[in-house]
N, C-alpha and C positions, 0 to 999 in steps of 0.2 A: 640212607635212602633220602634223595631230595623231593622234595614236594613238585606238583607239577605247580606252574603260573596257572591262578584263576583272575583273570583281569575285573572279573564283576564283584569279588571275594576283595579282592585287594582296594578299589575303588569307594568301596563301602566302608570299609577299616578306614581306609584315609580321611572320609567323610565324618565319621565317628569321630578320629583324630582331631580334622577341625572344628568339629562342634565344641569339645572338650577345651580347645586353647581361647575360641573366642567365646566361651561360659566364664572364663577368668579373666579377662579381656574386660566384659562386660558387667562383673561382680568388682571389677576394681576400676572401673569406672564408676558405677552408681556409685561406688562409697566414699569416692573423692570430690564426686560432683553432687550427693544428695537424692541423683535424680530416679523418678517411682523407676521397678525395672521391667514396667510394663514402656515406659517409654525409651528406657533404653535399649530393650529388647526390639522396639521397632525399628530404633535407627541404624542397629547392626545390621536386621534384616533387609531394610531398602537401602542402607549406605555403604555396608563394608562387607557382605558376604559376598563372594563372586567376583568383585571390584578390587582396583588398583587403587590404592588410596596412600597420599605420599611418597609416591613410590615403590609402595611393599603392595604383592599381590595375595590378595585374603581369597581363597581355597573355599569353594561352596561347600560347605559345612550340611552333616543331618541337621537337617533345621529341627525336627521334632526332638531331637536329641538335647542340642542346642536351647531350646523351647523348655523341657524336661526337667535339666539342670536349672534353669534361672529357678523356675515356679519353684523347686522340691529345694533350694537352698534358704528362698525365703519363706516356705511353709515351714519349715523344719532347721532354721538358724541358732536358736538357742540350744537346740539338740546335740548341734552339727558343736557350734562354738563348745559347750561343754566336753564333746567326744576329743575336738581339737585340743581344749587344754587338757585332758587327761594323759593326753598322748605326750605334752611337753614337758619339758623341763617346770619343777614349780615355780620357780622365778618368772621365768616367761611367758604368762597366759597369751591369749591369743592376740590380746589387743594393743601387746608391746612387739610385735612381729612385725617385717617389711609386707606392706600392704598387698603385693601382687601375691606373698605365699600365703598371706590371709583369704584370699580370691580363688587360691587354687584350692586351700586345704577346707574352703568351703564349697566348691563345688564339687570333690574327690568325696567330702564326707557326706553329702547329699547323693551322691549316688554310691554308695557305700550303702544309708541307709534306705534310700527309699525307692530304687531300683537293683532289685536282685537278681536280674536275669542276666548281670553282666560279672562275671567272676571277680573275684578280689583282688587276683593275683592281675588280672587285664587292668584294672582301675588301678592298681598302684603302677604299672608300668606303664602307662597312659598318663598320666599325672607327674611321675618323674622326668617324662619323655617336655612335656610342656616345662617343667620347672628347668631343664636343660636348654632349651628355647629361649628363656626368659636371660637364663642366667648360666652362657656355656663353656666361663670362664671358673667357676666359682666352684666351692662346696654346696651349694644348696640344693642338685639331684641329690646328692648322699644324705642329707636332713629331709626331705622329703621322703625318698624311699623308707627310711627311719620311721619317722612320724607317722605315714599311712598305713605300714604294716602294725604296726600298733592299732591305729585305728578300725584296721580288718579284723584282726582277730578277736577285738573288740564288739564288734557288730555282729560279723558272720566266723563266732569260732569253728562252726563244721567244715569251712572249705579247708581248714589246716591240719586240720585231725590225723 
């Protein structure tokens, strides 16, 4: 049985979708630039959401979603970073990783931990979908998916049960 098309359903996914790429976007930016991510949360919101910048067209994003992510990865980054290294390899803590899957696997485990109304199994497949994005030549959706289901059933063991 095929689903019927909800174009308001679909629209909101996608918007979710971009919250979630440009939360990594802007968590690897701060960290390469220093900068607070109160200010760099501003300049995605008046410069790159909606806008054509470079070239590339950036997709109006849930802003609050968007918003959600920045706040809950730095209330909650030493959580996060811990969850991350439990998840890896012991050799590679988190702070020997390529920086963009630092960015990801930090805002994937902020909402992992600090927004639970969004399933484990949507946030790992929303996060591998960005890491495919990034990188859609490579191995690293298949490390990603790896690393966050780890990280899931870490936080929320009941959705696997």
């Amino acid at each position: 049985m095929t689903r019927a098309p909800n174009p308001k359903a679909d629209e909101k996914r996608l918007k979710k979708s971009a919250a979630r790429l440009a939360a990594v976007q802007a968590l690897f930016q701060m960290e390469s630039s220093g900068a607070d991510y109160r200010v760099v949360q501003a300049e995605f919101e008046n410069h790159r959401m909606g806008q054509t910048v470079d070239g590339a067209e950036f997709r109006q994003p849930d802003v609050d979603l968007f918003r959600a992510l920045l706040s809950n990865v730095v209330n909650h980054q030493a959580e996060v970073d811990q969850l991350t290294d439990r998840a890896l390899v012991a050799k590679w803590p988190i702070n020997r990783i390529d920086p963009t899957l630092r960015a990801l696997f930090r805002a994937a485990g902020a909402e992992l931990i600090a927004m639970t109304s969004t399933p484990p199994r949507v946030i790992i497949k929303e996060f591998v979908d960005v890491a495919a994005a990034f990188f859609p030549e490579g191995k690293e959706p298949g490390f990603v998916n790896a690393v966050l289901d780890h990280m899931a059933r870490e936080t929320r063991p009941d959705a696997f049960a």
